[in-house]
N, C-alpha and C positions, 0 to 999 in steps of 0.2 A: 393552356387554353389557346386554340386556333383563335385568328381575327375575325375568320367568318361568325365564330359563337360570341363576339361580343354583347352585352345585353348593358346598354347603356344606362346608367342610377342618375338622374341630376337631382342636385341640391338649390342650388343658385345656377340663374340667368337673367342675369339684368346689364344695363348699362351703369359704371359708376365714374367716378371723379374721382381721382385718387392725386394726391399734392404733400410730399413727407420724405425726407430722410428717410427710409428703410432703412429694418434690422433684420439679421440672421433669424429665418423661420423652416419651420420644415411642417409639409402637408399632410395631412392624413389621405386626401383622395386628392384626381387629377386638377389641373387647373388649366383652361384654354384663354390667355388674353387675344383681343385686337385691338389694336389703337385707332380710335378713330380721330383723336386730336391732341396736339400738343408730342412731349417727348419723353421717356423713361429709359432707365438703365439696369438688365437684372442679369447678377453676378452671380452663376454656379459653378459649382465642380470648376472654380480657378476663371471660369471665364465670364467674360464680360460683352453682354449683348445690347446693341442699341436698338431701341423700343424706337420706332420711326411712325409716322404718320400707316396705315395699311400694313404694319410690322403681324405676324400672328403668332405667339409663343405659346409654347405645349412646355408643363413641365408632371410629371408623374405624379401619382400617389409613393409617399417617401422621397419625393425631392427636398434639398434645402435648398434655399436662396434667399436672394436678397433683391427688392425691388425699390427702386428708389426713383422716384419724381419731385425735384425741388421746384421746378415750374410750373409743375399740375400735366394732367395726360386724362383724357376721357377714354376709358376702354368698356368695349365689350366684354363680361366674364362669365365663363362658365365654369363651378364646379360640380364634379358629377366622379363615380366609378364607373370601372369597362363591366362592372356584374349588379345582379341585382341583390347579391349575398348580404349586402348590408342595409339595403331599404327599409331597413325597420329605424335607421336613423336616418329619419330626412329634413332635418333641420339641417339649415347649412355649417361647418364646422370649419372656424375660424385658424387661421394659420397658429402654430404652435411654436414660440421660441425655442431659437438652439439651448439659447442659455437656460433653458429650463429644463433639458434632458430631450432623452426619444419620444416623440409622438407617436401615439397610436397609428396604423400604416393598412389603409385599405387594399394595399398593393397586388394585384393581379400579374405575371407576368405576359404575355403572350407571346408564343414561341415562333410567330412567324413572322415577327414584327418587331426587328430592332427601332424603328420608330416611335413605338408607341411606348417602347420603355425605357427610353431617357428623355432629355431634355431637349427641345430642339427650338429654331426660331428662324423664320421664311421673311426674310426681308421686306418683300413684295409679293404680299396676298390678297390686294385690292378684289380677287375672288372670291375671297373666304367670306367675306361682307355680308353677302347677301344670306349666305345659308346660313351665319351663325347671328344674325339680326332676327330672320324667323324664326329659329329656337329661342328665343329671347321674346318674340312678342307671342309664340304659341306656351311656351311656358307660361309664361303673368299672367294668360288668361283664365287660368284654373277650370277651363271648360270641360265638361264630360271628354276624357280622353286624352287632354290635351298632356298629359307625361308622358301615355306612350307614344302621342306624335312627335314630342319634342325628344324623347331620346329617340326614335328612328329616325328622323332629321340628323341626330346627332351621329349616330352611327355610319350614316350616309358618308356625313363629312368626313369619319377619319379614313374609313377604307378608300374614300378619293384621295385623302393625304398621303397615305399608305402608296397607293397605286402612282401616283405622280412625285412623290416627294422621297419615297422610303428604299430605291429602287437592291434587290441583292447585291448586285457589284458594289457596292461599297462593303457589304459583309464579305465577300470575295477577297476585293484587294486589302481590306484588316487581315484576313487568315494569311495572303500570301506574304504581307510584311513581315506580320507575327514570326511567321516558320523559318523567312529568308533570314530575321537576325535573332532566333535564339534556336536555328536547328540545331547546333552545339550541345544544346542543353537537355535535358528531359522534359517531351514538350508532348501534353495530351490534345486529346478532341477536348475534354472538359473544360483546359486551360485557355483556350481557341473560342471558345464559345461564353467565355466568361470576359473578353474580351469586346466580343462585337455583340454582345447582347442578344443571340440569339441561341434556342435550345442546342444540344451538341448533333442529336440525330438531322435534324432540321438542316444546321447548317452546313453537314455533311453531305445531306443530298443536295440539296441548291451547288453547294460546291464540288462536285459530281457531274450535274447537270447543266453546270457551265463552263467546268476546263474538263471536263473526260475522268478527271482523274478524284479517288477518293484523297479526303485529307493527309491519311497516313500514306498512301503514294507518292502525291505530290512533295510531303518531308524526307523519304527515301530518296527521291530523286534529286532532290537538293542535297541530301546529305552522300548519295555518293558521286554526283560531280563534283563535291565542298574535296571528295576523297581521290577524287581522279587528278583534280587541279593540284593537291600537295604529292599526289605520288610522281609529277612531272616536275614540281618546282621547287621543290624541298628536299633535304637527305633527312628528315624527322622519322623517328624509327616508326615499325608500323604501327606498334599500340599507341605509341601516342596520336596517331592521324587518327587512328579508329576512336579515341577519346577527346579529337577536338572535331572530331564530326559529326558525333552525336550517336557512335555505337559504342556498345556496353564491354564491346572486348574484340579484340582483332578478329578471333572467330568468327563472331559475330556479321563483324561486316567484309569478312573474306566472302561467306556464304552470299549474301547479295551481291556481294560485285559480281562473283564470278556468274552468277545468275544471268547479270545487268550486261558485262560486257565480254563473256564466255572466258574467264581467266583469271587467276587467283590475283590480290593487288601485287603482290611480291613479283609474278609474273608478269605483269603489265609492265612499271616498272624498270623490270631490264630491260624487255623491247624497247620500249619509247628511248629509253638509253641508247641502246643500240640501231636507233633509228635517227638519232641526229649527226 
């Protein structure tokens, strides 16, 4: 699913008070806090995020975590999914213990939007206030309308999160880290994109359309200057350069080089030799 076709479900929206040791839970649908007082701490996927006064945390549907406030924390909460596929459960549906097994998982992906499918937490969103206080007092109205006001408020909000908070360079500079340290290895679009959360096609045109160059280009290129750098600095025979650069067999990446730099590697080689 595009961002654009989001069709926002909420459950809950209200303000609560929340003061507890947390434990290990995992969501069936997404959850948006704000803090508007006091302090919290919520642990995912290994990290540790401080819940601050204006803090605004997004975690998915199939996230686990763990929220804990021993001093108390008054937030804003919203549960809701990105579709309306499951709006025949609209009672709100309470966090689900690790230790009780998998919860059920409303989970949508959206493919143009590594934002929206992990976890994330904006320090300083003293902005978010105002737009997700109105979904909060247009929700509890139950007025004629008032769901699909308060989900298109709400859809407002993320695709502004989206546009100011979610920007592609970061899905960018994950693929080129990705490729710089394990071009060696057997390295797909699918594996790339399971990484930065975003679909494989998606992330291949974005990354395209902001270095020139497609995914598997831009891995060639690193993998035959990984091949030019050892055939000037090493006596490693050829197969093996061609097996620690990420070609499947010296043929293989004879073919490209000589493509790349008009001359077979073996050729290359003795010139650069004969050039020092």
């Amino acid at each position: 699913m595009k961002l654009s076709e989001i069709k926002p479900f909420i459950r809950f929206a209200e303000k609560v008070q929340y003061k507890m040791e947390g434990n290990p839970v995992e969501v069936t649908d997404a959850r948006l806090f704000f803090v508007l007082e006091g302090a919290a701490e919520l642990l995912s996927e290994g990290k540790k995020h401080a819940l601050q006064k204006s803090t605004l945390a997004y975690c998915p549907a199939g996230a686990k975590y763990t929220l804990s406030s021993p001093e108390g924390t008054t937030m804003l909460v919203l549960n809701f999914d990105l579709t309306e596929d499951h709006s025949f459960q609209s009672r709100p549906i309470s966090p689900h213990p690790v230790s009780e097994g998998r919860a059920e998982v409303f989970r949508t992906n959206v493919e143009d939007s590594n934002l929206l499918n992990r976890v994330f937490v904006l320090a300083d969103a003293a902005n978010a206030y105002a737009p997700i206080s109105e979904i909060c007092r247009e929700f509890g109205l139950q007025a004629p309308y008032s769901l699909e006001i308060s989900a298109s408020l709400l859809k407002t909000l993320l695709l502004r999160l989206h546009r100011n908070e979610g920007p592609s360079h970061d899905a960018i500079k994950i693929t080129k880290e990705y490729i710089l340290t394990n071009y060696m290895n057997a390295v797909t679009n699918a594996d790339i994109a399971a990484i930065s959360g975003y679909h494989e096609y998606y992330l291949n045109r974005i990354f395209k359309k902001e270095t020139g160059q497609s995914i598997h280009q831009f891995l060639l290129e690193v993998r035959l200057n990984a091949t030019r750098e050892k055939l000037r600095n090493t006596d490693m025979p050829l197969s093996e350069i061609a097996d620690t650069s990420g070609f499947k067999s010296y043929p293989h990446m004879s073919v490209f080089f000589k493509e790349r730099f008009g001359m077979t590697p073996k050729e290359y080689r003795k010139e650069f030799k004969n050039n020092l």
